[in-house]
C-alpha positions as CSV (number, residue, x, y, z in Angstrom):
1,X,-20.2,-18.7,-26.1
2,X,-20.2,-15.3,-27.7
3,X,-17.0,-13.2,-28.5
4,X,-16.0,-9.9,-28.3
5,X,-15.6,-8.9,-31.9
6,X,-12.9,-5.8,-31.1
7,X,-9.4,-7.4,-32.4
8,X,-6.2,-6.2,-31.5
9,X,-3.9,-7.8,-34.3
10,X,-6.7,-10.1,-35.1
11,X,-6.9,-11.4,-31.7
12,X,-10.5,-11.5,-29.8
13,X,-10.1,-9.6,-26.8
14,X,-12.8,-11.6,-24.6
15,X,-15.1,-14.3,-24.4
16,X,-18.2,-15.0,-22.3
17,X,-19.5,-18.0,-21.5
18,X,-23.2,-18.3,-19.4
19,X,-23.5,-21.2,-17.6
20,X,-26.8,-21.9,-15.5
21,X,-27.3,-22.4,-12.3
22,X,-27.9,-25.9,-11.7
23,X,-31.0,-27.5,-10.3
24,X,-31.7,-30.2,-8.1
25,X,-28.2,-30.1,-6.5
26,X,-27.6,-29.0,-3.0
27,X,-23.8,-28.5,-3.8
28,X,-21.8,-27.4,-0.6
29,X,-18.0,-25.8,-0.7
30,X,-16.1,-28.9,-0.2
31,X,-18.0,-30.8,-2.5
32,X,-17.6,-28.6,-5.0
33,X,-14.1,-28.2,-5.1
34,X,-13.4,-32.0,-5.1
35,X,-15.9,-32.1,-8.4
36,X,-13.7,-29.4,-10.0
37,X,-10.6,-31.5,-9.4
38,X,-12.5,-34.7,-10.6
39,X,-13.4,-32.7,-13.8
40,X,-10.1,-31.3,-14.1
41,X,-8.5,-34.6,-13.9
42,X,-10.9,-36.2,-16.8
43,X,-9.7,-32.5,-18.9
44,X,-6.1,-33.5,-17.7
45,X,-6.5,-37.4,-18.9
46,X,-7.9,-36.5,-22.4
47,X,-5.3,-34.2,-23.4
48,X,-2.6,-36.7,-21.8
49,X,-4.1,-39.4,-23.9
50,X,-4.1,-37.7,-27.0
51,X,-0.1,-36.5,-26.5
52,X,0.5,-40.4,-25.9
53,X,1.6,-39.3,-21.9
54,X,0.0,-41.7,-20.1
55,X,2.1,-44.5,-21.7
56,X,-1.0,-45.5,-24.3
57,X,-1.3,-45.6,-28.2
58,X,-2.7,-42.4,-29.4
59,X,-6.5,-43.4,-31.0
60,X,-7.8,-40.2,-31.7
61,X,-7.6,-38.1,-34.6
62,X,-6.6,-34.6,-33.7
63,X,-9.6,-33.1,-34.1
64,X,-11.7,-35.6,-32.4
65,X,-9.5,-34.6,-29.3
66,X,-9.6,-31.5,-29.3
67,X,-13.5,-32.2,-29.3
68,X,-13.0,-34.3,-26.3
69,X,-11.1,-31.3,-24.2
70,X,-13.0,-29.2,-25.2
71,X,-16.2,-31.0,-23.4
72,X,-14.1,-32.0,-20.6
73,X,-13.1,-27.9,-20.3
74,X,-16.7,-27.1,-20.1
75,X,-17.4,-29.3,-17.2
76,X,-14.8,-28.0,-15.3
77,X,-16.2,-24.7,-16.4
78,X,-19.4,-25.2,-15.2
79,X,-18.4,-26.9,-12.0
80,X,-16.3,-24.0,-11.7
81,X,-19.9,-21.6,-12.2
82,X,-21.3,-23.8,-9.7
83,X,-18.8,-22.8,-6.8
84,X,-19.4,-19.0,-7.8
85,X,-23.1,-19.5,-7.1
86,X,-22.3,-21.7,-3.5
87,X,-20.1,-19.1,-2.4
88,X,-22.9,-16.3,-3.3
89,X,-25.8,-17.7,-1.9
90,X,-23.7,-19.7,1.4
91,X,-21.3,-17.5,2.0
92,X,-22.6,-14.1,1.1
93,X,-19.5,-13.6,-1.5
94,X,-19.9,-10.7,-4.2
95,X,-18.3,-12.0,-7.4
96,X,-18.8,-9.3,-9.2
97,X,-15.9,-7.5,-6.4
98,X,-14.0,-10.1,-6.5
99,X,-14.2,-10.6,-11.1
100,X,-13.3,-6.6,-11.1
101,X,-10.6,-7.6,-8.6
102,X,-9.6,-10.0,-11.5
103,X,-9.6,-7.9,-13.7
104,X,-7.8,-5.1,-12.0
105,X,-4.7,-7.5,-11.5
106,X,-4.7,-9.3,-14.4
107,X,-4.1,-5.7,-16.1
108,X,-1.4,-4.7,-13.7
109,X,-0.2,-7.7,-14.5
110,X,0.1,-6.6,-18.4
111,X,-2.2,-9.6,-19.0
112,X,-5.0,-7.2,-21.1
113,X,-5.7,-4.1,-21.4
């Protein structure tokens, strides 16, 4: 992951994150979206376990948690990456519309700059 080193009150402004395309997978739409929801579930369950929601003893340390979510983050990321790519090369989707799209309304939105 790299970072965009321009702060605003010692904030980063961005992160990117490259994720490959995946081989040997002939992933289709509805696929897809039920594996993002499978991952998001697993990110769901490790930060409910640590926070003691789901009824059981906490067992990890803090910082072994936050490990934990953070691996589970970057399979929903990359599942995520994976469903950009089906809808390109399936569905004839330009993402790089649809990201300045993002973009666009996340700033009218006073989300960034």
């Amino acid at each position: 992951m790299t970072s965009d080193h321009r702060c605003s009150e010692g904030l980063l402004t961005s992160k990117t994150v490259t994720l490959p395309r995946l081989n040997r997978l002939s992933p289709s739409l509805e696929g897809t979206a039920l594996k993002i929801m499978e991952e998001s579930g697993e990110l769901a369950q490790a930060i409910g376990k640590f926070r003691g929601l789901s009824g059981e003893q906490q067992r990890l340390e803090e910082e072994e948690a936050m490990q934990l979510v953070a691996r589970e983050l970057v399979d929903v990321a990359q599942t995520a990456v994976t469903m950009m790519f089906v809808l390109e090369e399936q569905h004839g989707i330009d993402l790089d519309v649809i990201l300045k799209e993002h973009i666009e309304k996340l700033r009218q939105k006073g989300y960034c700059d």
